[in-house]
Jmol script that loads the backbone (N, CA, C; Angstrom):
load data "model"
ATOM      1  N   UNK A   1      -9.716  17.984  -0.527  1.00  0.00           N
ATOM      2  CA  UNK A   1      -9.513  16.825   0.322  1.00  0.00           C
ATOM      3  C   UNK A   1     -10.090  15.584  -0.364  1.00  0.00           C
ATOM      4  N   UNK A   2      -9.729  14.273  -0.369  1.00  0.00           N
ATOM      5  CA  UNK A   2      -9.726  13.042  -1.148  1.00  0.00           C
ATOM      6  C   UNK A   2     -10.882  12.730  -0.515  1.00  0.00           C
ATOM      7  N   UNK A   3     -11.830  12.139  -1.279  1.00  0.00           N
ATOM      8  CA  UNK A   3     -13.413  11.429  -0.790  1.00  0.00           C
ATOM      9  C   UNK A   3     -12.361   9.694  -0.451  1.00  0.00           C
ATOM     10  N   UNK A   4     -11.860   9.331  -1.539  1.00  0.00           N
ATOM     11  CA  UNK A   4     -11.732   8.335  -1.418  1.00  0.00           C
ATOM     12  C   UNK A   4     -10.237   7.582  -1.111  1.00  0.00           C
ATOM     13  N   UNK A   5      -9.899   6.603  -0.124  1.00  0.00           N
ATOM     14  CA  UNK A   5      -8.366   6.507   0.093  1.00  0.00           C
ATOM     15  C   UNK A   5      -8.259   5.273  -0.337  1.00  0.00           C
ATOM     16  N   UNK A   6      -7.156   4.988  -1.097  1.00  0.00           N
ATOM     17  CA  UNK A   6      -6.908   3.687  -1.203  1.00  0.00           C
ATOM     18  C   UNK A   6      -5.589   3.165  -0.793  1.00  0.00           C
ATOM     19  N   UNK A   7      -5.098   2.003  -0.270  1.00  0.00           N
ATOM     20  CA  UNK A   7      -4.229   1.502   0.341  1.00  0.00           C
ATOM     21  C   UNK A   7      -4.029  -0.148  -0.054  1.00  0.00           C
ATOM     22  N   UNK A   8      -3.027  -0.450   0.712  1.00  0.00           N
ATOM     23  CA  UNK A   8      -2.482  -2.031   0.784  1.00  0.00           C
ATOM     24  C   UNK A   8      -1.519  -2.340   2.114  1.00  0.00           C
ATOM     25  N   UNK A   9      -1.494  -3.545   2.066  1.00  0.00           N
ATOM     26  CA  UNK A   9      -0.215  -3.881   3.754  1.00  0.00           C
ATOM     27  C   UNK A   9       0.983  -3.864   3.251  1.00  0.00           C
ATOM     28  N   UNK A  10       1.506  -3.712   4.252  1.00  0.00           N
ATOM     29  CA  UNK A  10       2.798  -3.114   3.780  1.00  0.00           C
ATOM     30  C   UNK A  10       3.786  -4.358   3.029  1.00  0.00           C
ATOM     31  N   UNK A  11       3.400  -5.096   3.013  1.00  0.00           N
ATOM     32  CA  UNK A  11       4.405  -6.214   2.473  1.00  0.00           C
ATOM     33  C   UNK A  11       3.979  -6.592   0.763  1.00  0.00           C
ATOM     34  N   UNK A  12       2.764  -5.517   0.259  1.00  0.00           N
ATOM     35  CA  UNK A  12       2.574  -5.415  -1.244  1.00  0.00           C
ATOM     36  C   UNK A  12       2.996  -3.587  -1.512  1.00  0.00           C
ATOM     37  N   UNK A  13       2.859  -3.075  -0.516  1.00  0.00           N
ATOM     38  CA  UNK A  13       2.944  -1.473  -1.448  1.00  0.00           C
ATOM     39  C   UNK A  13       4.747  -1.277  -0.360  1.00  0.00           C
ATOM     40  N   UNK A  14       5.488  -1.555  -1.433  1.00  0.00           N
ATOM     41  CA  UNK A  14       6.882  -1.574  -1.223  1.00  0.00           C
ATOM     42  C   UNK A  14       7.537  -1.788  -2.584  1.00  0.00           C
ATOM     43  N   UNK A  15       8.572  -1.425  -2.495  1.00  0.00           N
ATOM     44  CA  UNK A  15       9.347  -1.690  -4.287  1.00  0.00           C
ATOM     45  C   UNK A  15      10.501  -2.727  -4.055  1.00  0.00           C
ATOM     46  N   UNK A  16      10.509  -3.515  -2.316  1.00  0.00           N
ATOM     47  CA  UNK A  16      10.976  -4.783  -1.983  1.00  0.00           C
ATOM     48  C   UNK A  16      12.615  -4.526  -2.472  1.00  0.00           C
ATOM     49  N   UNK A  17      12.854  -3.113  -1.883  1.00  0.00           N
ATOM     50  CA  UNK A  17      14.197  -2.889  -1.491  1.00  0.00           C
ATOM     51  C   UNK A  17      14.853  -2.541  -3.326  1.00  0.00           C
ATOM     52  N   UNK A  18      14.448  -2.572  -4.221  1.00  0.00           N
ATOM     53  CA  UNK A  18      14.577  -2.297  -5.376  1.00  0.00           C
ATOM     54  C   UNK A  18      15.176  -3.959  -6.107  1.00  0.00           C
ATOM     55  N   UNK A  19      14.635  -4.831  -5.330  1.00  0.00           N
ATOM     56  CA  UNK A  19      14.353  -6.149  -6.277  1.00  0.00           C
ATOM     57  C   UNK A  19      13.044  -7.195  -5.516  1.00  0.00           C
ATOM     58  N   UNK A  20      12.178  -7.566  -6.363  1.00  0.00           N
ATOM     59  CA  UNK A  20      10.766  -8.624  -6.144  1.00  0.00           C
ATOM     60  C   UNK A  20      11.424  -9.418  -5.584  1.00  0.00           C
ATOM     61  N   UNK A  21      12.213 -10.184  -5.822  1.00  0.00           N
ATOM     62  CA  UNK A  21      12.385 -11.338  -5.415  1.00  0.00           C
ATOM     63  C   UNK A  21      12.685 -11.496  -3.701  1.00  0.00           C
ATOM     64  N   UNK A  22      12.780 -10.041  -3.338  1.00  0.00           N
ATOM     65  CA  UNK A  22      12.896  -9.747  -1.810  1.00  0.00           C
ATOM     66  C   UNK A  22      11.480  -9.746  -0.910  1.00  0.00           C
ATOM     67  N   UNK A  23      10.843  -9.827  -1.781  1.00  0.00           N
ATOM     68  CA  UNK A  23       8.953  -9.877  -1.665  1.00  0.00           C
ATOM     69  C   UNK A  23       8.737 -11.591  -0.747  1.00  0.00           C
ATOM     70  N   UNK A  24       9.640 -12.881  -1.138  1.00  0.00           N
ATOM     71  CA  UNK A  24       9.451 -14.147  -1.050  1.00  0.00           C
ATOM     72  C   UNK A  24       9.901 -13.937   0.225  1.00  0.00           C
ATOM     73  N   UNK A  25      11.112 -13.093   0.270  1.00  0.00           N
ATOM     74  CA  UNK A  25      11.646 -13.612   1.863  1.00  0.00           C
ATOM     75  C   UNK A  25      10.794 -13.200   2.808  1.00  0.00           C
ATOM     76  N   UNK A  26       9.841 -12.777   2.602  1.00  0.00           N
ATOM     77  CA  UNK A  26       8.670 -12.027   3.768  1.00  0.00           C
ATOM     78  C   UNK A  26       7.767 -13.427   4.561  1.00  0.00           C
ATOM     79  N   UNK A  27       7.761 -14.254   3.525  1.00  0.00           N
ATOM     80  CA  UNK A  27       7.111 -15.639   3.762  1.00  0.00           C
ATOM     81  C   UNK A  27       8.298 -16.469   4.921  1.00  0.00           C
ATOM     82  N   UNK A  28       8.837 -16.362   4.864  1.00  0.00           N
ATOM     83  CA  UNK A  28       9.454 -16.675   6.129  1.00  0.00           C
ATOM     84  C   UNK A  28       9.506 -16.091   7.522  1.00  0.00           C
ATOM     85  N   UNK A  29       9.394 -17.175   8.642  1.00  0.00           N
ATOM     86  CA  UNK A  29       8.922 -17.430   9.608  1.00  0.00           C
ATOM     87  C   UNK A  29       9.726 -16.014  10.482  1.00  0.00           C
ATOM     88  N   UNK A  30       9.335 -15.240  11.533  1.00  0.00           N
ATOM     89  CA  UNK A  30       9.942 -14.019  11.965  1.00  0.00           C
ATOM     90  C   UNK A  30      11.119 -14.679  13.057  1.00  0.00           C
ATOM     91  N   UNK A  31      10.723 -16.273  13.343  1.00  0.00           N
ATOM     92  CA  UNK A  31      11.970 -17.088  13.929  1.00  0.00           C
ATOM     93  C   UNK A  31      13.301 -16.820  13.321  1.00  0.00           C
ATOM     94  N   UNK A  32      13.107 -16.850  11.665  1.00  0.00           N
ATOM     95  CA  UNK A  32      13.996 -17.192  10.933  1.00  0.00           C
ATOM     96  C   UNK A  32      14.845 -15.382  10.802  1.00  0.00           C
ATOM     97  N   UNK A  33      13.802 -14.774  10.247  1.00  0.00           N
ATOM     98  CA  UNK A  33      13.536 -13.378   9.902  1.00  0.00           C
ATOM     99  C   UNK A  33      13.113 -12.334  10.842  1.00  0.00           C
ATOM    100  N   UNK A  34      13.394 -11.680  11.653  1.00  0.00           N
ATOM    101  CA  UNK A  34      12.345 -10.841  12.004  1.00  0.00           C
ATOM    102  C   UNK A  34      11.386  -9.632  11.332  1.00  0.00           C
ATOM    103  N   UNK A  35      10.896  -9.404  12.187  1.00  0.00           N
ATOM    104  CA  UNK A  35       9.820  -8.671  11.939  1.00  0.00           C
ATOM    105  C   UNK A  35      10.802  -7.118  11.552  1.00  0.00           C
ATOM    106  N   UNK A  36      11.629  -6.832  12.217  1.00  0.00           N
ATOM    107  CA  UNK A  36      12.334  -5.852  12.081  1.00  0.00           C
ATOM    108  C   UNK A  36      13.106  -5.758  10.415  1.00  0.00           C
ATOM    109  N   UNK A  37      13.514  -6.983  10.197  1.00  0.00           N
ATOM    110  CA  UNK A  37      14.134  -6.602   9.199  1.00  0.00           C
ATOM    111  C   UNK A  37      13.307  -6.990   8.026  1.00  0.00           C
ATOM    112  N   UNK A  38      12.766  -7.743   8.100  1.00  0.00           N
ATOM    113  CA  UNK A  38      11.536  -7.948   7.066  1.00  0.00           C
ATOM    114  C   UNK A  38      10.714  -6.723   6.644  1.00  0.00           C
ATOM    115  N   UNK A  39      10.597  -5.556   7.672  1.00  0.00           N
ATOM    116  CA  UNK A  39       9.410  -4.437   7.329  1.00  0.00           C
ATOM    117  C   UNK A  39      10.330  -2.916   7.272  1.00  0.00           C
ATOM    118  N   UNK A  40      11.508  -3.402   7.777  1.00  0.00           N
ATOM    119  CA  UNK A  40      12.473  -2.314   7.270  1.00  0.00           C
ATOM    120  C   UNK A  40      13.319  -2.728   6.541  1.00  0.00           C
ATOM    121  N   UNK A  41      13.773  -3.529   6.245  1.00  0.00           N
ATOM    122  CA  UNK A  41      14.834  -3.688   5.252  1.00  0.00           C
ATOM    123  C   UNK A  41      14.371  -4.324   3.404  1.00  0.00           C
ATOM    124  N   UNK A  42      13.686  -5.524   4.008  1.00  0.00           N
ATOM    125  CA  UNK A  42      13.123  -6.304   2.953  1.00  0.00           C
ATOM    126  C   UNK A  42      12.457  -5.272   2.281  1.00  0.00           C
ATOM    127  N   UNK A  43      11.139  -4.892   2.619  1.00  0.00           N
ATOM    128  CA  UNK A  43      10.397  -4.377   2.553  1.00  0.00           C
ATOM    129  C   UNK A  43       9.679  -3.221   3.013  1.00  0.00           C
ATOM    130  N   UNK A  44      10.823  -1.626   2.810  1.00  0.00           N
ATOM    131  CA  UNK A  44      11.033  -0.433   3.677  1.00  0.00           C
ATOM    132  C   UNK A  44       9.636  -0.012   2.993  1.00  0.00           C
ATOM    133  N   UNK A  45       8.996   1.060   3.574  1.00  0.00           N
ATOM    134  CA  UNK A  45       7.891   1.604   3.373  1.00  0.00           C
ATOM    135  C   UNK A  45       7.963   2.580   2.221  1.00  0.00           C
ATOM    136  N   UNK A  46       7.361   3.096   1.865  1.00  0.00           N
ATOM    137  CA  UNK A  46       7.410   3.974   0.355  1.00  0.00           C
ATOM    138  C   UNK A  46       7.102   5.495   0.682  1.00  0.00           C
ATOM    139  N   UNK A  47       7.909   6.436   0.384  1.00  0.00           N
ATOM    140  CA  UNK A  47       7.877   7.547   0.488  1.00  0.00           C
ATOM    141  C   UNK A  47       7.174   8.260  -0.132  1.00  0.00           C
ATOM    142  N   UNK A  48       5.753   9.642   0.319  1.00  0.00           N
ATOM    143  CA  UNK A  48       5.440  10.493  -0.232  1.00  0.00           C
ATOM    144  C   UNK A  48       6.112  10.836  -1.793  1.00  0.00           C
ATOM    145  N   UNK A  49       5.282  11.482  -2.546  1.00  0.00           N
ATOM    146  CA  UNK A  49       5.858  12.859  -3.577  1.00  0.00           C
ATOM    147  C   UNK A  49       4.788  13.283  -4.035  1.00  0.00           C
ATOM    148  N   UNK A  50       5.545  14.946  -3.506  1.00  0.00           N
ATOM    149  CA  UNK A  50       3.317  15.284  -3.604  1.00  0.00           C
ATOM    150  C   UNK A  50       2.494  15.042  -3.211  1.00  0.00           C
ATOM    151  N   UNK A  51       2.991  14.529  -2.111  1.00  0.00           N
ATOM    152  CA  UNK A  51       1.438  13.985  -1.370  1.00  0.00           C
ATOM    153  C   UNK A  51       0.718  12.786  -1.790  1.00  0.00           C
ATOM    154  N   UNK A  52       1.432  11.846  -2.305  1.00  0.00           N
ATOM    155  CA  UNK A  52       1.160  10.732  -3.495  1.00  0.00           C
ATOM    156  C   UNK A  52       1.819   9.895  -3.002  1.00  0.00           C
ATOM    157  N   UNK A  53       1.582   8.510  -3.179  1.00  0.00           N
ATOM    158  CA  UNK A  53       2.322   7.312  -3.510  1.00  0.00           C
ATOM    159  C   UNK A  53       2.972   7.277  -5.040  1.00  0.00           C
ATOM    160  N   UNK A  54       4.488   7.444  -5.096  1.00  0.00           N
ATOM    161  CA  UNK A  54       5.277   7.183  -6.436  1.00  0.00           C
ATOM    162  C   UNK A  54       4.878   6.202  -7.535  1.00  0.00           C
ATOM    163  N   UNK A  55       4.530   5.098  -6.836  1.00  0.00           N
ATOM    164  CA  UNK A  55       4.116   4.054  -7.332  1.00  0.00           C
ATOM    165  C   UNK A  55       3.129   2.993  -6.399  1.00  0.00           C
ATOM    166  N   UNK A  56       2.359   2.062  -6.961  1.00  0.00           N
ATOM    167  CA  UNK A  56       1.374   1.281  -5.630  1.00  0.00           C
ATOM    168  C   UNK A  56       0.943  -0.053  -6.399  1.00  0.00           C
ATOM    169  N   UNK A  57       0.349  -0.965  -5.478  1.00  0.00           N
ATOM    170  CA  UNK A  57       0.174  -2.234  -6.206  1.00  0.00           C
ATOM    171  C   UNK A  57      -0.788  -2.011  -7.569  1.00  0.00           C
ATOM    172  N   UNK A  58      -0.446  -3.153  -8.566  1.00  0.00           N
ATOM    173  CA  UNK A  58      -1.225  -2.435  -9.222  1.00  0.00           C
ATOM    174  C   UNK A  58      -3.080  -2.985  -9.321  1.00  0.00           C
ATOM    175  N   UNK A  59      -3.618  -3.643  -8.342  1.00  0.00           N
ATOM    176  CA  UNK A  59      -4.801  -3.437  -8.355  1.00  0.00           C
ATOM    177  C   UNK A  59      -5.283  -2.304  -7.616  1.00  0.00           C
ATOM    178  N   UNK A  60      -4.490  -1.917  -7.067  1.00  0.00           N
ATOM    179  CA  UNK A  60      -5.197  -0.352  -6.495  1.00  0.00           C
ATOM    180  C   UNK A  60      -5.444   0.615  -7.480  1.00  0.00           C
ATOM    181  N   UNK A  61      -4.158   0.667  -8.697  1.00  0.00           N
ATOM    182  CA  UNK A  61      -3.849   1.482  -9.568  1.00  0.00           C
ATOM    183  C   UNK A  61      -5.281   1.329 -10.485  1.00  0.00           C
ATOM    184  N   UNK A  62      -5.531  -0.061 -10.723  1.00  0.00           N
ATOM    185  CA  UNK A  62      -6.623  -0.527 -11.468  1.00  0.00           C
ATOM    186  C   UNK A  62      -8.105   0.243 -11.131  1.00  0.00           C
ATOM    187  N   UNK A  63      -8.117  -0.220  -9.657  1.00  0.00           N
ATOM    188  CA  UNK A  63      -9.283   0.780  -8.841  1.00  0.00           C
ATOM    189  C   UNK A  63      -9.551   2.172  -9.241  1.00  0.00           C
ATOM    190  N   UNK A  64      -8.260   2.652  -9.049  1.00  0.00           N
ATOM    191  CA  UNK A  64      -8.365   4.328  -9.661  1.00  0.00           C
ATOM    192  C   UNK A  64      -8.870   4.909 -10.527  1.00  0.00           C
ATOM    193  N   UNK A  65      -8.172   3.916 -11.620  1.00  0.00           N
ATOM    194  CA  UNK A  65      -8.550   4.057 -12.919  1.00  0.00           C
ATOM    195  C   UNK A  65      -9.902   4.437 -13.428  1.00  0.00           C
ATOM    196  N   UNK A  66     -10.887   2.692 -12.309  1.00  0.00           N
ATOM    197  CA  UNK A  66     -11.867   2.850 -13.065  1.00  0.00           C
ATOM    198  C   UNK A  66     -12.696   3.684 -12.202  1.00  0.00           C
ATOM    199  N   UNK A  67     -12.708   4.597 -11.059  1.00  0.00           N
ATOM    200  CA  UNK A  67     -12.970   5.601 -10.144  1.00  0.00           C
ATOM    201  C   UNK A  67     -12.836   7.126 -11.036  1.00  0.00           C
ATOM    202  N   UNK A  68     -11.670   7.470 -11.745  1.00  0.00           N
ATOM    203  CA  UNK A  68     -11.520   8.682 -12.755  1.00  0.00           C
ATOM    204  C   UNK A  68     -12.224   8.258 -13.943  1.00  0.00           C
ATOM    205  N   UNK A  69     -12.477   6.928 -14.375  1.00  0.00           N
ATOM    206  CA  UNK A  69     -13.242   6.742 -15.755  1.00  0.00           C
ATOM    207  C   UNK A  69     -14.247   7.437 -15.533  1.00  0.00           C
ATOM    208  N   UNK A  70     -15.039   6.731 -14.029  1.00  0.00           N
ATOM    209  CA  UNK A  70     -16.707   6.906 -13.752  1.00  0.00           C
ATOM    210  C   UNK A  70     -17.152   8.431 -13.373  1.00  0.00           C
ATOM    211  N   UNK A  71     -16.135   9.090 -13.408  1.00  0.00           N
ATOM    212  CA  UNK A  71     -16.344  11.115 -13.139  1.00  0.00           C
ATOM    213  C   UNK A  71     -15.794  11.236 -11.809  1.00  0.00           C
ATOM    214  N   UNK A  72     -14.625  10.460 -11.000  1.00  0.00           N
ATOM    215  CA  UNK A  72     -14.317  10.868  -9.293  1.00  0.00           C
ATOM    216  C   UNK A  72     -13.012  11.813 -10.413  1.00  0.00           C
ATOM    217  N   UNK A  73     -12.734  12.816  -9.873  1.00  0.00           N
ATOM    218  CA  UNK A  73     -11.774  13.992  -9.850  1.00  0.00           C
ATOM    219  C   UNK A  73     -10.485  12.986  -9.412  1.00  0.00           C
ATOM    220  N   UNK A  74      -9.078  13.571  -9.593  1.00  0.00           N
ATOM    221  CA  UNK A  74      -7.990  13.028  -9.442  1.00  0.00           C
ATOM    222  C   UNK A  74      -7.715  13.728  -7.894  1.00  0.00           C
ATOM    223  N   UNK A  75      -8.682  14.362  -7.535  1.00  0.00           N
ATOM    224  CA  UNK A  75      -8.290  15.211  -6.184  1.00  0.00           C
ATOM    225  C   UNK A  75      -9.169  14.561  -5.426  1.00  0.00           C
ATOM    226  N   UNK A  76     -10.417  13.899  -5.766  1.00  0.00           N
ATOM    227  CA  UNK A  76     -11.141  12.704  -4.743  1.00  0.00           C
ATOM    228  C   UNK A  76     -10.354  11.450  -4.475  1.00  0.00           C
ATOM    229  N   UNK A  77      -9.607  10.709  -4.944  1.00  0.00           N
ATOM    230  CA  UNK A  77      -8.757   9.945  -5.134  1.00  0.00           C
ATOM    231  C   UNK A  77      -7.513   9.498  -4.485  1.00  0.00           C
ATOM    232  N   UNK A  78      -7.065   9.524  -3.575  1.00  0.00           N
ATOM    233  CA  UNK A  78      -5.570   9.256  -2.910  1.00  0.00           C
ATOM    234  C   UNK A  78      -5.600   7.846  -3.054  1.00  0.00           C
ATOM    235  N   UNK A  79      -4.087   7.526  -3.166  1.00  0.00           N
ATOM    236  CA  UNK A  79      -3.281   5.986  -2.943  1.00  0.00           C
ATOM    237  C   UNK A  79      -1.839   6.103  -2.340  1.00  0.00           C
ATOM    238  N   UNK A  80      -2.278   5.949  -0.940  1.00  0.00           N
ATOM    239  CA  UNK A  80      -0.855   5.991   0.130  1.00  0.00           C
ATOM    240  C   UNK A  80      -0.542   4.725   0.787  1.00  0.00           C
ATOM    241  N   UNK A  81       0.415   4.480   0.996  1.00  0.00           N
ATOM    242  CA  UNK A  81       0.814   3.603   2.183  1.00  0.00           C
ATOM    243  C   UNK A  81       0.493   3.526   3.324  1.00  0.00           C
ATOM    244  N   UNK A  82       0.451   2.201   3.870  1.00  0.00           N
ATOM    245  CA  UNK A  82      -0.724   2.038   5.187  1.00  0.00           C
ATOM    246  C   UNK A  82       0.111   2.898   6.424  1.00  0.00           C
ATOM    247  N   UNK A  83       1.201   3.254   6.042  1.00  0.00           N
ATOM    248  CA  UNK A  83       1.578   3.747   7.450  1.00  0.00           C
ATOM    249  C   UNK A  83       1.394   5.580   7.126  1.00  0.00           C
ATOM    250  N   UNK A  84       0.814   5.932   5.965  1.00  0.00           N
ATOM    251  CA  UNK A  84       0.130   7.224   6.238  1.00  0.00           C
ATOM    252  C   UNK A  84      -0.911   7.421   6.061  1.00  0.00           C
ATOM    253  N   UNK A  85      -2.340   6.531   6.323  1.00  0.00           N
ATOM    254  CA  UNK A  85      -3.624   6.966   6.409  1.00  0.00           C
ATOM    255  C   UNK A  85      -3.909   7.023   8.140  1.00  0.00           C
ATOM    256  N   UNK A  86      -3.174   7.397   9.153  1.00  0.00           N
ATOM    257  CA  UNK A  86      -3.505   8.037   9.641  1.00  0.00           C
ATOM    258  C   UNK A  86      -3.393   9.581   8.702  1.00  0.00           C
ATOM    259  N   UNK A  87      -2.436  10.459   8.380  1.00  0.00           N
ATOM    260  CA  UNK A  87      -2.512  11.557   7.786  1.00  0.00           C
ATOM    261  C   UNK A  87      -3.626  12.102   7.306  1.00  0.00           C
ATOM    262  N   UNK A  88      -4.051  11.296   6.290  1.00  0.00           N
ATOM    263  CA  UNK A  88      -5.117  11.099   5.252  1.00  0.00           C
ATOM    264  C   UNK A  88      -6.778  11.328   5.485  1.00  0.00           C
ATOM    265  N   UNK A  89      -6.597  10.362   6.497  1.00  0.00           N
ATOM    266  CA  UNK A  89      -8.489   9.982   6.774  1.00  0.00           C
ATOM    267  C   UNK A  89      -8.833  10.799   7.987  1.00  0.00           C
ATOM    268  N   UNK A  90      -9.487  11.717   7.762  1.00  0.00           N
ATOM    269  CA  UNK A  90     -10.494  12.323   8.560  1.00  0.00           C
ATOM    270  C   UNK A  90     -12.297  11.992   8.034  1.00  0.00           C
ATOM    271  N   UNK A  91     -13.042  12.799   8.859  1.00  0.00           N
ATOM    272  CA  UNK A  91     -14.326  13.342   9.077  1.00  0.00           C
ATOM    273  C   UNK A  91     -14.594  13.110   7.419  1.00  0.00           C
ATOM    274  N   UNK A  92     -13.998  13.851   6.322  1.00  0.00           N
ATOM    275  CA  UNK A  92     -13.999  14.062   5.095  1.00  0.00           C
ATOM    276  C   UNK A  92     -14.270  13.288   4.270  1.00  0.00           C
ATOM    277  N   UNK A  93     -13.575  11.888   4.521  1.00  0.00           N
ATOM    278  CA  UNK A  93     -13.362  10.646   3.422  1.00  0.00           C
ATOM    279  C   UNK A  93     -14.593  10.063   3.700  1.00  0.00           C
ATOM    280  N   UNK A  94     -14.866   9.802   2.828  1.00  0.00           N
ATOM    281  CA  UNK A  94     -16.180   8.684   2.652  1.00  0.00           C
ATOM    282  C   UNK A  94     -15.494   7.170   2.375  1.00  0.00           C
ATOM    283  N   UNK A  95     -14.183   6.781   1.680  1.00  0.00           N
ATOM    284  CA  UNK A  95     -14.158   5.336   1.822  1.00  0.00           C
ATOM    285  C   UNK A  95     -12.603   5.003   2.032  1.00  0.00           C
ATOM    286  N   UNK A  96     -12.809   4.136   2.386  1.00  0.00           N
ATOM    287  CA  UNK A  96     -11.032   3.890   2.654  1.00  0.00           C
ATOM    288  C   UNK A  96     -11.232   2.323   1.812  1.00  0.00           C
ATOM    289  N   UNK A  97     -10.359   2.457   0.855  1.00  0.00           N
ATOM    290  CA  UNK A  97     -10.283   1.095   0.565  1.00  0.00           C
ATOM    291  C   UNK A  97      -9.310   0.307   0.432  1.00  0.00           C
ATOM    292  N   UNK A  98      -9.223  -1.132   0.849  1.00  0.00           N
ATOM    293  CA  UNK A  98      -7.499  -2.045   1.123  1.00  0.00           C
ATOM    294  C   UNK A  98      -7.586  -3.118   0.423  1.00  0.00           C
ATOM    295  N   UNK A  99      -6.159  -3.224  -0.301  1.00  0.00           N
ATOM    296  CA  UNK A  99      -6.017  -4.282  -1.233  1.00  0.00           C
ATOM    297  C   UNK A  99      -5.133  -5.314  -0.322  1.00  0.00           C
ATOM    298  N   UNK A 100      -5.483  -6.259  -0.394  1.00  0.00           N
ATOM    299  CA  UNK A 100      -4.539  -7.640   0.177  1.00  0.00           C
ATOM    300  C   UNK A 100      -4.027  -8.304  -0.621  1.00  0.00           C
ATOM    301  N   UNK A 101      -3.114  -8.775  -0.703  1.00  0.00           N
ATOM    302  CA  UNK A 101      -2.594 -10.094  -1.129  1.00  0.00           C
ATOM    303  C   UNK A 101      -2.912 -11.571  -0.319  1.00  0.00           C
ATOM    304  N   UNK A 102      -2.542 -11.261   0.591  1.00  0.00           N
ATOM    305  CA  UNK A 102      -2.980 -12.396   2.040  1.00  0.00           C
ATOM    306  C   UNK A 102      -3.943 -11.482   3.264  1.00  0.00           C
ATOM    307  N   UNK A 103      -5.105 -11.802   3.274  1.00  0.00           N
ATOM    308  CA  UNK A 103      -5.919 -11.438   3.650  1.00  0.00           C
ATOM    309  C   UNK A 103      -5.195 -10.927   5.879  1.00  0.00           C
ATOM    310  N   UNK A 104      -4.026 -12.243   5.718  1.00  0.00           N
ATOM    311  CA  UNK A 104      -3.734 -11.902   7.162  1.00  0.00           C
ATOM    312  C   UNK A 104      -2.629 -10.974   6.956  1.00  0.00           C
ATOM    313  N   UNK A 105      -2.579 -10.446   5.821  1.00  0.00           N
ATOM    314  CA  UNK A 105      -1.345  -9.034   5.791  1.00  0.00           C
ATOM    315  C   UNK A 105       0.060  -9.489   6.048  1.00  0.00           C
ATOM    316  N   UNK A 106       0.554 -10.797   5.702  1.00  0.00           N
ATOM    317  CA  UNK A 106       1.667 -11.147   6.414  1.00  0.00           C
ATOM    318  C   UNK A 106       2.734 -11.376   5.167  1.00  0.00           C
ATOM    319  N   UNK A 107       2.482 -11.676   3.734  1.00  0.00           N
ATOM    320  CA  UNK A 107       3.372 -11.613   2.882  1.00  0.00           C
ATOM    321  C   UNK A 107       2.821 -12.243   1.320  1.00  0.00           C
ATOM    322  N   UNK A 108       3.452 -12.374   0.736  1.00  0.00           N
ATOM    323  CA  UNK A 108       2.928 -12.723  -0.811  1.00  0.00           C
ATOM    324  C   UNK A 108       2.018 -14.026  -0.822  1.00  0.00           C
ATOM    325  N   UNK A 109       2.228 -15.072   0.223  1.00  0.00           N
ATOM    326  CA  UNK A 109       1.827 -16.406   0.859  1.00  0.00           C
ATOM    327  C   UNK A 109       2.099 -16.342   2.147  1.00  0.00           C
ATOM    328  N   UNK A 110       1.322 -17.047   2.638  1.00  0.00           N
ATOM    329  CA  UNK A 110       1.377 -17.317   4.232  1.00  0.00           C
ATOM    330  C   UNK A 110       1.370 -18.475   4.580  1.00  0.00           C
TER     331      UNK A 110
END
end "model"
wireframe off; spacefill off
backbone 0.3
color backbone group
């Protein structure tokens, strides 16, 4: 079981529909955009493999890194998407840690 979880909001740990530039339209107003299609379409959530995130922002990736440099096991270690650390975090974990881009979780700029 992972000591340590790492994460991001959902509008950085996404692959932004399989182009970035779908990342900008998040900055627009949910008047314009909603919320619906902005967090499912723009920016659909990222699927397991292995029990893994495929891919993740890369200062989380950075985090990891230097977490396996310092002696944490690759099995202390998880990096999932915020909509599966419920799964994740029990009694067990000692840290959960979250990367932002915009501290209010709302898009690349706010």
């Amino acid at each position: 079981m992972p000591k340590i979880i790492l994460t991001s909001d959902q509008a950085t740990f996404t692959d932004f529909s399989g182009s970035d530039a779908l990342g900008f339209s998040l900055c627009l107003p949910y008047k314009l955009v909603p919320a619906f299609v902005q967090y499912k379409v723009l920016s659909p959530s990222v699927q397991l493999v292995d029990d893994r995130a495929p891919f993740a922002p890369y200062p989380l990736c950075k985090v990891e890194a230097a977490l396996l440099a310092s002696g944490f096991k690759r099995d202390d270690v998880l990096i999932v998407p915020p909509n599966y650390l419920s799964n994740v975090v029990d009694k067990d974990v000692a840290v959960v840690g979250i990367h932002v881009l915009d501290p209010m979780g709302l898009a690349p700029v706010s």
